[in-house]
N, CA, C and O of each residue as an XYZ file, in Angstrom:
648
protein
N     -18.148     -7.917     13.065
C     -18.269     -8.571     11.770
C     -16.917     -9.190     11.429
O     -15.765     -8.756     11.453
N     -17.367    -10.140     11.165
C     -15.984    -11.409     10.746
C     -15.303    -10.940      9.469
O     -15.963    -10.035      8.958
N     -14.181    -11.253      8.760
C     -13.486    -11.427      7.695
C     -14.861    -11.731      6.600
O     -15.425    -11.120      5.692
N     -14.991    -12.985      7.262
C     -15.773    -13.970      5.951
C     -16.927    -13.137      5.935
O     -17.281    -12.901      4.780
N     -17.921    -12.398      7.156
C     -19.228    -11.746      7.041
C     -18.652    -10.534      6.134
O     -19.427    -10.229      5.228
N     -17.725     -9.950      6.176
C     -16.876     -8.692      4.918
C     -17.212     -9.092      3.721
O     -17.897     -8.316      3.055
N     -16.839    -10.343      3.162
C     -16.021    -10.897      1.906
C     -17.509    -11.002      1.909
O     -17.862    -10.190      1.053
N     -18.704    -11.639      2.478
C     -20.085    -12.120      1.543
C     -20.498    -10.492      1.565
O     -20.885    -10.190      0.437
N     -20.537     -9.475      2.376
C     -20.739     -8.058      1.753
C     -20.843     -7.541      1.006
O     -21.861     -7.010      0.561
N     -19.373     -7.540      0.482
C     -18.893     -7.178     -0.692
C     -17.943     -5.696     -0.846
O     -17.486     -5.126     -1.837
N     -17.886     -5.346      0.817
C     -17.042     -4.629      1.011
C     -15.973     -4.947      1.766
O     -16.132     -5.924      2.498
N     -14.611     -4.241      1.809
C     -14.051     -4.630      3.231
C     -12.964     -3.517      3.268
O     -12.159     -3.366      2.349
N     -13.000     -2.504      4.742
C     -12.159     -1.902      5.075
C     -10.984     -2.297      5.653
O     -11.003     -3.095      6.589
N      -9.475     -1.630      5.017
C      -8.782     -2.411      5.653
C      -7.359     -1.301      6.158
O      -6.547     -0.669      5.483
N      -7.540     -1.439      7.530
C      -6.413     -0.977      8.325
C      -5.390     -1.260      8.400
O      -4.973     -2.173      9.113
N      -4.105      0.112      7.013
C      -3.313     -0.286      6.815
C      -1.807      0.144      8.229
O      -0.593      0.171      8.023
N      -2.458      0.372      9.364
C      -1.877      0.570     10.606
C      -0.505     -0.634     11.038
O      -0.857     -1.784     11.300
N       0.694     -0.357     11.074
C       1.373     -1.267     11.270
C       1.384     -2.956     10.279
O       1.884     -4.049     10.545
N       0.669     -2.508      9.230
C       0.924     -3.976      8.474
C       1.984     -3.517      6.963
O       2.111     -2.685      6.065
N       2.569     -4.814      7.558
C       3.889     -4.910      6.363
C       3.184     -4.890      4.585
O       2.448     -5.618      3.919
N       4.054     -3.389      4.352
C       3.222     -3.113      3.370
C       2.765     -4.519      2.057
O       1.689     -5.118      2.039
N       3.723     -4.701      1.264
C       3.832     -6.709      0.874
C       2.733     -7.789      1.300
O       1.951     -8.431      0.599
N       2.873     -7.779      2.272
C       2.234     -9.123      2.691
C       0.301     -8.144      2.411
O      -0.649     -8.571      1.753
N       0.367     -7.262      2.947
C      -1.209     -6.527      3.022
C      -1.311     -6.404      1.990
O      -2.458     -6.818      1.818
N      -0.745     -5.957      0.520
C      -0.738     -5.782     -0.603
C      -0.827     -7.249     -1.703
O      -1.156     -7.220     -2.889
N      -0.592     -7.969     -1.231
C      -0.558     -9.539     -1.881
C      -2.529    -10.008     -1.341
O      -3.473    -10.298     -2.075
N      -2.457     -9.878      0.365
C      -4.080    -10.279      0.572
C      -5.177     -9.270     -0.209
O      -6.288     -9.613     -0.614
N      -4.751     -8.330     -0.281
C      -5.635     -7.043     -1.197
C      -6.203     -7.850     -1.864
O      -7.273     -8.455     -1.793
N      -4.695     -7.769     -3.082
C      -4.933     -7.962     -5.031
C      -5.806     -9.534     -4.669
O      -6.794     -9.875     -5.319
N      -5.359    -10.173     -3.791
C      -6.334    -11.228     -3.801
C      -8.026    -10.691     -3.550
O      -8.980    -10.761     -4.326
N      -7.983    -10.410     -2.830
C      -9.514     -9.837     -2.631
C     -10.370     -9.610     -3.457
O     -11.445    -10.143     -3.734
N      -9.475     -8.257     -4.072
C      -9.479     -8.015     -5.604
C     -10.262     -8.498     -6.691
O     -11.259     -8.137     -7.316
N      -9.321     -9.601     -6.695
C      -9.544    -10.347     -8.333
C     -10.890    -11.187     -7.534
O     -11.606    -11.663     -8.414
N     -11.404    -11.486     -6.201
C     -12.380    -12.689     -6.015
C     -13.397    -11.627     -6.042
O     -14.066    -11.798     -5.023
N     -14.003    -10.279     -6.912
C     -14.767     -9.345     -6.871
C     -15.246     -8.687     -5.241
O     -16.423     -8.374     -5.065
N     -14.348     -8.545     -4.264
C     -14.533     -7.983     -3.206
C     -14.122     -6.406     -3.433
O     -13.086     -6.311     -4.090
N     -14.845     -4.814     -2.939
C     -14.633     -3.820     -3.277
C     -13.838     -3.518     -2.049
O     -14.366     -3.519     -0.937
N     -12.524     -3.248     -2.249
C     -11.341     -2.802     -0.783
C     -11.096     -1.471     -1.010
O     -10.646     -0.996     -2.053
N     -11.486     -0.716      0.264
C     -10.447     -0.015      0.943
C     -10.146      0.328      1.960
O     -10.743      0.327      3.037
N      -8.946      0.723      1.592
C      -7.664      0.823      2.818
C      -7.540      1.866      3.314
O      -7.441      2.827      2.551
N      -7.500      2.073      4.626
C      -7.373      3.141      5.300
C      -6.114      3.624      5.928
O      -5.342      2.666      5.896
N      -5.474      4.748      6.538
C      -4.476      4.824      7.101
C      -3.329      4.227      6.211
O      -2.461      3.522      6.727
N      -3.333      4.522      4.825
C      -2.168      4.071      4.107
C      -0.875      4.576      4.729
O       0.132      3.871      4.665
N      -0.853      5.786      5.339
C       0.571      6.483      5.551
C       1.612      5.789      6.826
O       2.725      6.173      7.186
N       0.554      4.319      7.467
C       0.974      3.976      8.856
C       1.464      2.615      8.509
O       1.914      1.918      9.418
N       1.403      1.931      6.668
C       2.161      1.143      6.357
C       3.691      0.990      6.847
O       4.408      1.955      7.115
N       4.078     -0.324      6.923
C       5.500     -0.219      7.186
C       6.211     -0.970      5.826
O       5.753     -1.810      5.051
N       7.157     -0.485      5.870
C       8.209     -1.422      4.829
C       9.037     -1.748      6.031
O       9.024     -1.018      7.022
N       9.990     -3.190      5.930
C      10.523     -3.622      6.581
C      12.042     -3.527      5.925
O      11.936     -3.589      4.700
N      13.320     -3.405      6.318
C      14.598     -2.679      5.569
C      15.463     -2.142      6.533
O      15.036     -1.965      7.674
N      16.850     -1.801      6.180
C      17.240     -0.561      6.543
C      16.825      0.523      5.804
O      16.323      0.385      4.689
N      17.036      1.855      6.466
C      16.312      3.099      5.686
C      16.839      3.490      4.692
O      16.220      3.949      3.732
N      18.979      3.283      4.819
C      19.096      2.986      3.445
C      18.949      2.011      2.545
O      19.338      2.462      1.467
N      18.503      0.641      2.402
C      18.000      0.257      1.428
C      17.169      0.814      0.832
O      17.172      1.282     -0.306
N      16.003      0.761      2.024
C      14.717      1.466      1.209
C      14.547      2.391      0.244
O      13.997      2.464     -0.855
N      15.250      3.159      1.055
C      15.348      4.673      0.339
C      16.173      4.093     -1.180
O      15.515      4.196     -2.216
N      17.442      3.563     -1.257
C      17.962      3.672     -2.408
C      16.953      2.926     -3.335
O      16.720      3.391     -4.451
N      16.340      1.765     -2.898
C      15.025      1.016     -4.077
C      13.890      2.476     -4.607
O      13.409      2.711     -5.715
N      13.780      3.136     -3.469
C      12.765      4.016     -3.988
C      13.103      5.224     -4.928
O      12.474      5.788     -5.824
N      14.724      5.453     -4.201
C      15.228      6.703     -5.273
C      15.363      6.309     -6.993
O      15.389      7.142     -7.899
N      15.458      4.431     -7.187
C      16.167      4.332     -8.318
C      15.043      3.805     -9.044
O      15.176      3.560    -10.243
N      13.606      3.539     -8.271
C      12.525      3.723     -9.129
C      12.125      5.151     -9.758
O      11.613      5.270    -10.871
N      12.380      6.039     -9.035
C      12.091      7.178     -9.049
C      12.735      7.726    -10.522
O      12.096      8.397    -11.333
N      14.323      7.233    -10.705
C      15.141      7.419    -12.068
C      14.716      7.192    -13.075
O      14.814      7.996    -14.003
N      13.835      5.475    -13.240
C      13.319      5.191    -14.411
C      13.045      5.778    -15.626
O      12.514      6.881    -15.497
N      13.173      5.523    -16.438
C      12.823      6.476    -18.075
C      12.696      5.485    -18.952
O      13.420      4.490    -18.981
N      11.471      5.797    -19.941
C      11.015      5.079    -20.930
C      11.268      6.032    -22.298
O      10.313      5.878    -23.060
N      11.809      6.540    -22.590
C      11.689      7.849    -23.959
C      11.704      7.213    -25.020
O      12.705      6.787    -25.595
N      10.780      7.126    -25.291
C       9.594      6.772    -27.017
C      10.065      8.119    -27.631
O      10.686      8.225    -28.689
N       9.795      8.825    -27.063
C       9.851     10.278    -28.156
C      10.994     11.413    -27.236
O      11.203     10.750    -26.220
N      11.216     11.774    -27.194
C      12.161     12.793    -26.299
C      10.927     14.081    -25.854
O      11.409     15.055    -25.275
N       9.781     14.095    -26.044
C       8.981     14.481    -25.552
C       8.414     14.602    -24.295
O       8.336     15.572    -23.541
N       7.960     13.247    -24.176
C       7.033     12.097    -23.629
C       7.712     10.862    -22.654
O       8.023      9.793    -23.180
N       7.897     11.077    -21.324
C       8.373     10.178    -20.199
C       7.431      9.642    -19.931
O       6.368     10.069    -19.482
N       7.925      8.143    -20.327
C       6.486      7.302    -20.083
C       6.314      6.528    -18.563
O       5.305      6.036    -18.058
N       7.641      6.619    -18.069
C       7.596      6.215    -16.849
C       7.078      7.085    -15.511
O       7.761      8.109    -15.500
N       6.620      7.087    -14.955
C       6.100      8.026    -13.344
C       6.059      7.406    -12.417
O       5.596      6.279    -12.591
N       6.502      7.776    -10.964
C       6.466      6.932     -9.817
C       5.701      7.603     -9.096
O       5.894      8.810     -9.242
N       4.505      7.221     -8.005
C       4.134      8.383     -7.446
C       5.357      8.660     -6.518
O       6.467      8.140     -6.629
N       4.806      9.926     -5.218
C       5.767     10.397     -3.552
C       4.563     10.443     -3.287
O       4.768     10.440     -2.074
N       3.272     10.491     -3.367
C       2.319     10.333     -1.871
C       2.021      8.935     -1.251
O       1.846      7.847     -1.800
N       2.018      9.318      0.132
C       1.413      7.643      0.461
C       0.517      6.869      0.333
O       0.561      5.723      0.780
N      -0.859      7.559     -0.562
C      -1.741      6.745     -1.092
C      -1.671      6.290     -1.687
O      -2.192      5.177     -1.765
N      -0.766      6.979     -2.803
C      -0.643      6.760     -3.965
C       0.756      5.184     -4.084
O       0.873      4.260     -4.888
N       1.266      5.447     -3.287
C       2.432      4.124     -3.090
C       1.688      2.958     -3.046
O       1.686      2.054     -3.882
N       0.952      3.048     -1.849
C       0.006      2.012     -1.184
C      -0.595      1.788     -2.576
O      -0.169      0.708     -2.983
N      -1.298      2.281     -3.354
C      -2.276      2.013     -4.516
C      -1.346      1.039     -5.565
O      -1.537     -0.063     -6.080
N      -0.052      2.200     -5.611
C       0.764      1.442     -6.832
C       0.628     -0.132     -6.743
O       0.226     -1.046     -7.464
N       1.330      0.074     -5.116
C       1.929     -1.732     -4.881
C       0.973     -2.464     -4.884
O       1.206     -3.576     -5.358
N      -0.543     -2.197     -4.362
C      -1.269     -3.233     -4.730
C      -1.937     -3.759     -6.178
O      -2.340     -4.880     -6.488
N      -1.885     -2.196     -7.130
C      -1.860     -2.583     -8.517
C      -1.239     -3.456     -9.181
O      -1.754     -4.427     -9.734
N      -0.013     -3.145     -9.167
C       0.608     -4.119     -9.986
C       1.127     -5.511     -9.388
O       2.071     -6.165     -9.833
N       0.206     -5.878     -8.132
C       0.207     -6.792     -7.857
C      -0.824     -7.593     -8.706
O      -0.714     -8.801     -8.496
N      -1.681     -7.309     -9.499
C      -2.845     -7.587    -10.670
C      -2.653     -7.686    -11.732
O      -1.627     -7.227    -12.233
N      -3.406     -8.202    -12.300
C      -3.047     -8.946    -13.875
C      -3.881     -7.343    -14.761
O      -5.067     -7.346    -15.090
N      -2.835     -6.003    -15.015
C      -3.365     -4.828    -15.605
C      -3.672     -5.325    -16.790
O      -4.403     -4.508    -17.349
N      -3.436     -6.496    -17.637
C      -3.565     -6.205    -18.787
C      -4.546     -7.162    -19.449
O      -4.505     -7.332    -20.667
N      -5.335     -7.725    -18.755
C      -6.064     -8.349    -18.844
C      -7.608     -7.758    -18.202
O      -7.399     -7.211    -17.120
N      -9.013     -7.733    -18.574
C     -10.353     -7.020    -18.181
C     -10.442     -7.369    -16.926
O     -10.698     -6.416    -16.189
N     -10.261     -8.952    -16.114
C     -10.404     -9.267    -14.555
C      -9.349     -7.994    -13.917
O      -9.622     -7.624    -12.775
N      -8.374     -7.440    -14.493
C      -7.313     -7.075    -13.582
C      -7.642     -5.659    -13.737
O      -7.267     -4.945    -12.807
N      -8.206     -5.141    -14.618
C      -8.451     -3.635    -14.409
C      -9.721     -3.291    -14.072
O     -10.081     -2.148    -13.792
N     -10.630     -4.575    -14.101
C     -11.963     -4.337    -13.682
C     -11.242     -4.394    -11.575
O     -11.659     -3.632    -10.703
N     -10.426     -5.233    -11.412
C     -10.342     -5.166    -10.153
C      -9.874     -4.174     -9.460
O     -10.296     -3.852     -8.349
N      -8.538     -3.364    -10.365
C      -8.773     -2.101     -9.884
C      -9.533     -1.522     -9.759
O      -9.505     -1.004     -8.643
N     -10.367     -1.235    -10.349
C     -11.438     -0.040    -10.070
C     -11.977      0.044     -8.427
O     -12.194      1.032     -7.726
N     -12.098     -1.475     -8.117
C     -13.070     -1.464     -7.103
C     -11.553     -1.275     -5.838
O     -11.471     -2.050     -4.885
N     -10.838     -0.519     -5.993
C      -9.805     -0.555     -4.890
C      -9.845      0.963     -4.167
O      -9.377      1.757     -4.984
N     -10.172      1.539     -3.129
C      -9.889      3.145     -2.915
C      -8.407      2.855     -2.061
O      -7.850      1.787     -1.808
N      -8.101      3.967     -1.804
C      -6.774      4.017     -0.457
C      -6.543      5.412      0.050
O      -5.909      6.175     -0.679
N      -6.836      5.695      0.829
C      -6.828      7.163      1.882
C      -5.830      7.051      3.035
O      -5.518      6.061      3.696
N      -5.380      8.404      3.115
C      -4.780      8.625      4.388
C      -5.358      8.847      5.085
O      -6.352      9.543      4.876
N      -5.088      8.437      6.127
C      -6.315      8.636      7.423
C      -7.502      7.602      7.346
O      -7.385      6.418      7.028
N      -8.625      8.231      7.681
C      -9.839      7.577      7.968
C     -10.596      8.599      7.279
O     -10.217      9.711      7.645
N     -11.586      8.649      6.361
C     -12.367      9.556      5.332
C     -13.909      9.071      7.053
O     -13.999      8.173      7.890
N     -14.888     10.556      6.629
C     -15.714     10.633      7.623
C     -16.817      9.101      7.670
O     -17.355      8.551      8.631
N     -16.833      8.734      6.024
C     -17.749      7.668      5.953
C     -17.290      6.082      6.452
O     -17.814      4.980      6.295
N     -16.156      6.506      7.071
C     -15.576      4.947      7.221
C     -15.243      5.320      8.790
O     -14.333      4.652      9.282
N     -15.821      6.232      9.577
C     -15.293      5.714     10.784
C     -16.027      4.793     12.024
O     -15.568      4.100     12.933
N     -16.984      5.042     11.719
C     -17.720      3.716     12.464
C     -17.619      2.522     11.841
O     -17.851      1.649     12.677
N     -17.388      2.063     10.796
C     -17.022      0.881      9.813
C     -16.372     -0.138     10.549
O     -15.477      0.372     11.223
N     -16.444     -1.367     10.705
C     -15.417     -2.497     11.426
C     -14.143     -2.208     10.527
O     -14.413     -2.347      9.334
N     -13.138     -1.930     10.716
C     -11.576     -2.231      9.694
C     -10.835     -3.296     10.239
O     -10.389     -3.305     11.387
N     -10.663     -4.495      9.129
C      -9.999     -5.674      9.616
C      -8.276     -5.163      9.118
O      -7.778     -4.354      8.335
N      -7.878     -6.024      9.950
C      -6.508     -6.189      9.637
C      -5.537     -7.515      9.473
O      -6.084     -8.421     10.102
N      -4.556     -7.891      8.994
C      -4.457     -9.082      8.684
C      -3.095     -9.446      9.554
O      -2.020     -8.876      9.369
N      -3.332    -10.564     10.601
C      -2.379    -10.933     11.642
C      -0.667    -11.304     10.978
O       0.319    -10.902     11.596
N      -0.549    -12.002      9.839
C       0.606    -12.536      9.342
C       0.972    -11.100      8.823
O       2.192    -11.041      8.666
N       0.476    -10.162      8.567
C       1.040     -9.261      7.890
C       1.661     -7.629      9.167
O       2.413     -6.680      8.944
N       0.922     -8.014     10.324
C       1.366     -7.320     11.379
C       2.848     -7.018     11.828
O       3.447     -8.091     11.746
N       3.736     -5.990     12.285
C       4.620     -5.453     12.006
C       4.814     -6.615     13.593
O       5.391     -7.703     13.584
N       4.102     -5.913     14.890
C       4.257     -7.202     15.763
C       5.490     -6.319     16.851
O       5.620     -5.122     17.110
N       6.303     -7.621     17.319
C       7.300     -7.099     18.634
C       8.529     -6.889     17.354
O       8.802     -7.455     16.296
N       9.123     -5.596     18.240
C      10.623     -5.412     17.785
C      11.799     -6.386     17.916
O      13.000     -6.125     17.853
N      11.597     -6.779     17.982
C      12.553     -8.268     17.210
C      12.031     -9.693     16.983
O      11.141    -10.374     17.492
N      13.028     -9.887     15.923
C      12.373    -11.085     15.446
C      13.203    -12.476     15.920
O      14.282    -12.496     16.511
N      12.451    -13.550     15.524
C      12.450    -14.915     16.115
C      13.921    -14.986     16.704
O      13.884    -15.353     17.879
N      14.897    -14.803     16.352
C      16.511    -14.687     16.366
C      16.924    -13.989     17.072
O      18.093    -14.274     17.332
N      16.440    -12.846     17.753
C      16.187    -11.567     18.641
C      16.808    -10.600     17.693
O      17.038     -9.504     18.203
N      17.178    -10.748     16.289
C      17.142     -9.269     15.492
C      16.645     -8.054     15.911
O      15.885     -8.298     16.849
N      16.679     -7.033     15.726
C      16.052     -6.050     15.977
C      15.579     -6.025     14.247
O      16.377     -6.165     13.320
N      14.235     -5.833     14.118
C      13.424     -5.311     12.855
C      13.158     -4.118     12.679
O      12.207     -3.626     13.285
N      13.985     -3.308     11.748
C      13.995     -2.827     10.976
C      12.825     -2.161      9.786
O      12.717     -2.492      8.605
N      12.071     -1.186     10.501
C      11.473     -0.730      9.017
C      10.998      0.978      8.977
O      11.293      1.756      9.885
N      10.311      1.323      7.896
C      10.131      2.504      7.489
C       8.952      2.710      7.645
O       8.375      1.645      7.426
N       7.756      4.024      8.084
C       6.065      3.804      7.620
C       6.729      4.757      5.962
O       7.744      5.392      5.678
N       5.189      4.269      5.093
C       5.132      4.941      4.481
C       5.083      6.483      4.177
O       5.382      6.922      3.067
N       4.600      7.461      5.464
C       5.196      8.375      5.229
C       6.212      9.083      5.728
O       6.330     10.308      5.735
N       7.316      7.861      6.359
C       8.488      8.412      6.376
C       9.134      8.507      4.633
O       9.877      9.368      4.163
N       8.669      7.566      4.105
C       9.269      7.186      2.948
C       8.940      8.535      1.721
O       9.780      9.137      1.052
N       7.407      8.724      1.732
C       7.233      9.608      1.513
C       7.544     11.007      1.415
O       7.288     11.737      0.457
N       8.324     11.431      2.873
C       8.421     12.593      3.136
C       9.910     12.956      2.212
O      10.263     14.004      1.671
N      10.663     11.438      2.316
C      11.858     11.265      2.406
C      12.124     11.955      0.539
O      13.003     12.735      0.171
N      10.820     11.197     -0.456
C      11.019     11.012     -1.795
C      11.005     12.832     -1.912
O      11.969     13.357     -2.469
N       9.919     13.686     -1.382
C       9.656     14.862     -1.806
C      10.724     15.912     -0.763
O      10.642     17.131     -0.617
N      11.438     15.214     -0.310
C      12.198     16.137      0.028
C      11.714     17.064      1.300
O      11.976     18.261      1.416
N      10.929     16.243      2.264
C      10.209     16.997      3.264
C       8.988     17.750      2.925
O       8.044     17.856      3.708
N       9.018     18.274      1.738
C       7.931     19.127      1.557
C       6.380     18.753      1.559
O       5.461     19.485      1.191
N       6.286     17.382      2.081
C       5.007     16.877      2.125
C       4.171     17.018      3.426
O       4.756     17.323      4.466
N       3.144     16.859      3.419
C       2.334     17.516      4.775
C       0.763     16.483      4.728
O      -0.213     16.598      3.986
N       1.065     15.420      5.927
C      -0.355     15.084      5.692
C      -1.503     15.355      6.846
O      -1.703     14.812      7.932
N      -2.105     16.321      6.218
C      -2.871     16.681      7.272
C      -3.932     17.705      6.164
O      -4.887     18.328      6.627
């Protein structure tokens, strides 16, 4: 089954295995908003592309954030699981504050792994967004993180996906 035979469905699984988390997260929220119901599988095999310290320091200093309305009440939260990352970034890739943009969330799941009902399922994946050969056009060596390295990294090891 093709892309386009997915999209007239109205479902589409999508194998987040080696795709740059960004670029997979931009085709999502598109999906998204054109009323297609996505989900993503294997969130934890996302990559971010970086050194590990960049990464890490963007993620530690989201992590700092604070909103205090009341000295109560921290209105800010970041998740540390890798579904939950994967979910964030494609959220607020969406218009939340508007009914198209939270109606489009709804229709979004994201799992680690492969859940039992999705394993015979076709899972597409998206070529521009593929992590690909270790170096790039320039012969760079590329640079990146999966999500649950990143993960493991935020909770301090104590995470376990299995």
């Amino acid at each position: 089954m093709s892309l386009q035979e997915s999209l007239r469905s109205g479902r589409v699984v999508v194998d987040a295995s080696g795709q740059r988390l960004g670029r997979m997260a931009s085709r999502v929220a598109k999906m998204l908003l054109n009323g297609v119901e996505v989900v993503v599988v294997n969130a934890e095999k996302a990559v971010i592309t970086g050194s590990k310290e960049a990464i890490m320091e963007r993620y530690k200093r989201l992590l700092q954030r604070r909103q205090l309305s009341s000295h109560k009440v921290v209105k800010v939260w970041y998740p540390r699981r890798p579904e939950r990352l994967v979910w964030y970034t494609i959220v607020r890739m969406l218009p939340r504050k508007k009914p198209r943009g939270r109606m489009a969330e709804k229709r979004l799941k994201v799992y680690v792994g492969v859940p039992k009902e999705y394993e015979g399922v076709e899972k597409i994946s998206f070529p521009d967004a593929a992590i690909g050969e270790a170096r790039s056009r320039s012969g760079r060596l590329i640079r990146y993180m999966t999500i649950a390295e990143v993960s493991r990294e935020l909770t301090g090891g104590r995470l376990s996906l299995g």
